[in-house]
N, C-alpha and C positions, 0 to 999 in steps of 0.2 A: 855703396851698393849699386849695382846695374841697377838700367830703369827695368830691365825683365823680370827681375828676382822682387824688384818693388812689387811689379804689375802682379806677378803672382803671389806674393807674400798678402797682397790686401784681397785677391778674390778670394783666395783660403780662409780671411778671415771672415770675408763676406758670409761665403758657405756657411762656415760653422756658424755666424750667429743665427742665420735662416731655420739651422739645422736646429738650434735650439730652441726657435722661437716655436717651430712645428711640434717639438716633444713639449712644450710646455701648453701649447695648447691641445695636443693632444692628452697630455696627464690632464689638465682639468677636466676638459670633456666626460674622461674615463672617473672624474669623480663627482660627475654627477647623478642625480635617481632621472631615471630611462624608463622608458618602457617600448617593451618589443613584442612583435616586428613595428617598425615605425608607420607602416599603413595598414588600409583592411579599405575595404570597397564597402562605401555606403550600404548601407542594412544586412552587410554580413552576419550569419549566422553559426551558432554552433562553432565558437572559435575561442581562442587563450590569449587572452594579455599576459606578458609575465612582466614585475616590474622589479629593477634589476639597481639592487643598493648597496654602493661601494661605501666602506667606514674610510674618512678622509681625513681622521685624527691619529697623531703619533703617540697618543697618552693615555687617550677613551675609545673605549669601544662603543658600538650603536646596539639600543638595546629595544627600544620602541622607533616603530615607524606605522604612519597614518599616512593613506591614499585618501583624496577627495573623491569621489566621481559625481560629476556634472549632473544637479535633476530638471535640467531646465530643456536637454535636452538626453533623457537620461539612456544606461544601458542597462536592458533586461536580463532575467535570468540567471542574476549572477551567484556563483557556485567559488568556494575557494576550497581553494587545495592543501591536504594539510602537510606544512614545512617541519620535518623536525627540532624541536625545541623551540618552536614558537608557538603560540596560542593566538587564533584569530580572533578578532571581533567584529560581527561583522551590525551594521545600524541601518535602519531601514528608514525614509522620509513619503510621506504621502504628496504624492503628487500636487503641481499647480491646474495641470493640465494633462486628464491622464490620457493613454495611450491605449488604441484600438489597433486589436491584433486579431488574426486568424483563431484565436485562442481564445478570444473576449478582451475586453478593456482588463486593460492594468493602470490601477489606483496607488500602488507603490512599486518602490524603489531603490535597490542601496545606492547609499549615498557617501558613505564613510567605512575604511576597512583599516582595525588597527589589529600588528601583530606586536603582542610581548612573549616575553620570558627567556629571549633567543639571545645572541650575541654574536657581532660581527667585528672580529678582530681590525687591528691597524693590517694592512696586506689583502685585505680578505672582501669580498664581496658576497649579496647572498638574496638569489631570484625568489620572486613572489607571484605564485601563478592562481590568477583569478580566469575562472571561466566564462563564457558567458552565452546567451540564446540569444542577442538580439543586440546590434550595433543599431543607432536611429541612421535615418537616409538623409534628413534634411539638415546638414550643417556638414561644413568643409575641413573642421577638426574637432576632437574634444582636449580639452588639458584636466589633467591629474596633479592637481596641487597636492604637494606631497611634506609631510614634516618630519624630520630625520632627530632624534634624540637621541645625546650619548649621555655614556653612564657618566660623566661629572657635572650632569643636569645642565647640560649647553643642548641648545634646539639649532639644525637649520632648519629654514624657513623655503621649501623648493615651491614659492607660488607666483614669482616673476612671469609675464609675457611679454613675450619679442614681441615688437613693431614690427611693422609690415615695411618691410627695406632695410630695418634699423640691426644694429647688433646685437648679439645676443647679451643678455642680462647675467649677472653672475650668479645668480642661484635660479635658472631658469624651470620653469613645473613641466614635468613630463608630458608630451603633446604627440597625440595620436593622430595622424592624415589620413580622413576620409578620402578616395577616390571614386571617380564613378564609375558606375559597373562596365566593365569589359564586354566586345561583342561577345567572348566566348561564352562570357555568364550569361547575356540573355538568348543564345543557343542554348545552352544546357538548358536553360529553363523552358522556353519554347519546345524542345527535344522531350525533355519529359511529361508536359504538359499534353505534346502529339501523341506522344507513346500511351500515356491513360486515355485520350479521347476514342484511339486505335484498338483498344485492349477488347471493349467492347463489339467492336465490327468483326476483327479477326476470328473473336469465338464465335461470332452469330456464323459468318465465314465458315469457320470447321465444324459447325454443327450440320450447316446445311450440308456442306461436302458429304458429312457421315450418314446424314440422310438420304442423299441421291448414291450413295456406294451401297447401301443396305437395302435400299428399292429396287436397281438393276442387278443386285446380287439374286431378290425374291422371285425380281420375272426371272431370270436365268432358269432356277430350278426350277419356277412352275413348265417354261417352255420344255425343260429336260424333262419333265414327268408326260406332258403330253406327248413330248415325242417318243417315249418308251411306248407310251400307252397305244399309240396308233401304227408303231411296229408289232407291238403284240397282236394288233387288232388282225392289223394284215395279214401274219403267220397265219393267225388261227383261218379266216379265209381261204389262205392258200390249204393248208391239207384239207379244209372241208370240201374244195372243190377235186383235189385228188382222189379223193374217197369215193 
């Protein structure tokens, strides 16, 4: 064999195993529990997590799954969405250290959300969308230990955390990336905050305008009334002096 056909016979093979190694770590990835979108900006509000569980068995299917969420640093307001053929449960923990809002202090917290009754085939994947009022500001992620159960009573366990530089772990727990707020969020904020401080002046604003348009409207007519008044005055003069 030429050395060309060598040289090219072993990058072919090169490739392909690259090629494989990329689809195998891509399939695992794609069989892990996620949760999306992967960030949200520090103490965002009024937003959706959805957490998103592929069945990674050839034989069972996934029938219970349990989300943890974090009360140490916890997230308010939370509301779930009902999935077809699943039944939620959702657990609520009283705080260590509770949380002062616009709204008053909150003393509790969900802390645990299990969905039964449902069933997620081999092939099949199947989103879990939790809402929520309140992400906290002070921490730079949260993680969702997550426990996946299939029907031949075998559990995973998705409550792994990566190290910081390290690799990822094989049943790693779904991990949310706080970021921090954007110039444009604190415009908007600033913008609407101006706009209410402004709402007030504006109307004091159109009130006076509408009281200085309805006082120059009133001398108007009173001038027009006198001035009829001291033409008529003059007529009658004038033919009294003809007469």
């Amino acid at each position: 064999m030429s050395p060309i056909r060598t040289t090219l016979r072993r990058a072919g093979l090169v490739a392909g195993l690259a090629a494989a190694g990329v689809l195998a770590a891509s399939g695992a990835a794609f069989a892990h529990v996620t949760v999306h979108p992967e960030s949200y900006a520090k103490g965002a509000t009024d937003g959706v997590l959805t957490f998103r569980v592929p069945n990674e068995e050839d034989t069972a299917s996934t029938t219970k799954v349990q989300v943890f969420l974090p009360t140490d640093h916890p997230v308010l307001g939370v509301l779930v969405t009902p999935e077809e053929g699943w039944t939620p449960e959702v657990t609520t923990t009283k705080l260590k250290t509770p949380v002062k809002t616009d709204d008053g202090t909150i003393t509790d917290a969900v802390s645990e959300i299990t969905w039964t009754g449902g069933r997620i085939r081999h092939g099949e994947y199947q989103d879990f969308n939790v809402a929520f009022g309140q992400l906290p500001d002070d921490v730079e992620q949260l993680t969702f230990k997550t426990l996946q159960t299939y029907s031949d009573g075998s559990v995973v366990r998705w409550i792994e955390e990566a190290e910081q530089g390290g690799d990822e772990p094989e049943n790693p727990a779904p991990v949310l990336t706080l970021t921090a707020k954007t110039a444009a969020d604190s415009e908007e904020a600033a913008s609407s905050s101006s706009d209410s401080d402004s709402a007030p002046a504006a109307e004091s604003s159109a009130a006076s305008s509408d009281s200085t348009a309805r006082g120059l409207g009133i001398a108007g007519l009173v001038v027009g009334v006198l001035g009829l008044a001291a033409a008529g005055f003059a007529l009658a003069r004038a033919r009294s002096a003809r007469s």
